[in-house]
C-alpha positions, 0 to 999 in steps of 0.5 A: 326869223325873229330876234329879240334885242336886249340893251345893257347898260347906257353910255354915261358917267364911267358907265359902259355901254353893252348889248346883246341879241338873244335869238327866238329860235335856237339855231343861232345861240350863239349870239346870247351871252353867257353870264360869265362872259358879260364882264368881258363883253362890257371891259371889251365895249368900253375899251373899244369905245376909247380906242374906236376914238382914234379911228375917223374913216368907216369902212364895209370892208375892214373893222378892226375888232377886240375879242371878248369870246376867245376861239380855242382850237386844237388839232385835228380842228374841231369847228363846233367848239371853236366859236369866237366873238369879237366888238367893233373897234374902228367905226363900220359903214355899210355900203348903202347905210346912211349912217355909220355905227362906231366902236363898240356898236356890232359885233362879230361871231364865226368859228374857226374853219382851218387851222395848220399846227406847224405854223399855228395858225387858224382861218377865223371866219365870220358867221354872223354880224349884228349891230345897234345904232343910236337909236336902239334899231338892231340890224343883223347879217347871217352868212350860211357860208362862212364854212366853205366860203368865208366872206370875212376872216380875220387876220393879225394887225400886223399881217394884215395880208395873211388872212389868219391869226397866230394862236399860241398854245395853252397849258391844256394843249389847245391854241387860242388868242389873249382875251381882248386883243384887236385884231383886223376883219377883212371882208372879201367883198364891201358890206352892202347892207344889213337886215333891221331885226327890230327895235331893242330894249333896256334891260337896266 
């Protein structure tokens, strides 16, 4: 399985600092990010930089992440169209890593597995991680079962122990969230460690 990592942009003055991993085989094509979305993965890294600030304990089993991909969801569920992506916020520590990556530093994509209309409310699970650390070395986990058996879902910061995220209704009918609210990903188990997946490189 080979990846090809690309930076964008270098932290500096007033400049965001933003990264992508762009698949070499198709399965995963998720992980590219689509012109359209880039504005939006580069305001939500340099919100989560600023606010990642705050937050001085890393963890394998909590992020507190920021969407830049909104999930949308209907009912019936349609799972394949329902994909989401999130930034780092709060700093992520491995279980076996030496070091920590902070804000702005991974993201999170998954897709929604469940979702209860009468309560509007949807399971968001987490398929892929892929981060970067300081000095361009990309590292990737893939769970093959975040369908059946999710490993890290995300829930509402201010539910943290219901295990999904209240969507609210849009004008076509389906059911999402605000683009770069924060929410809290929980992981049923401690991350133990991620894959290396090669050096990236800059892009500008």
């Amino acid at each position: 399985m080979g990846w090809v990592f690309t930076a964008v942009f270098t932290v500096g003055a007033g400049a965001a600092s933003i990264w992508s991993v762009l698949p070499t085989h198709q399965e995963p094509s998720e992980l590219s990010v689509p012109v359209s979305e880039k504005d939006n993965l580069r305001r939500a890294i340099t919100m989560a930089k600023m606010e990642g600030a705050k937050f001085t304990v890393p963890s394998a089993t909590e992020v507190v992440a920021k969407f830049y991909v909104r999930p949308t969801v209907s009912s019936p569920l349609d799972k394949k169209n329902s994909f989401f992506a999130l930034v780092s916020v709060s700093p992520f520590k491995p279980a076996s890593s030496d070091f920590t990556f902070d804000g702005g530093e991974c993201r999170f994509l998954g897709y929604a597995t469940d979702f209860d209309p009468s309560s509007n409310k949807a399971v968001l699970s987490i398929k892929t991680i892929s981060c970067v650390d300081n000095s361009n070395q990309g590292y990737s986990l893939v769970y093959s079962d975040y369908d059946q058996k999710p490993s890290g879902v995300l829930t509402d910061l201010k539910a943290p122990t219901e295990g999904a995220v209240v969507m609210s209704k849009e004008s076509d009918g389906t059911y999402s969230v605000p683009l770069l609210q924060n929410v809290l990903l929980k992981f049923s188990q401690p991350v133990d460690k991620l894959e290396k997946t090669g050096k990236s490189a800059n892009r500008f």
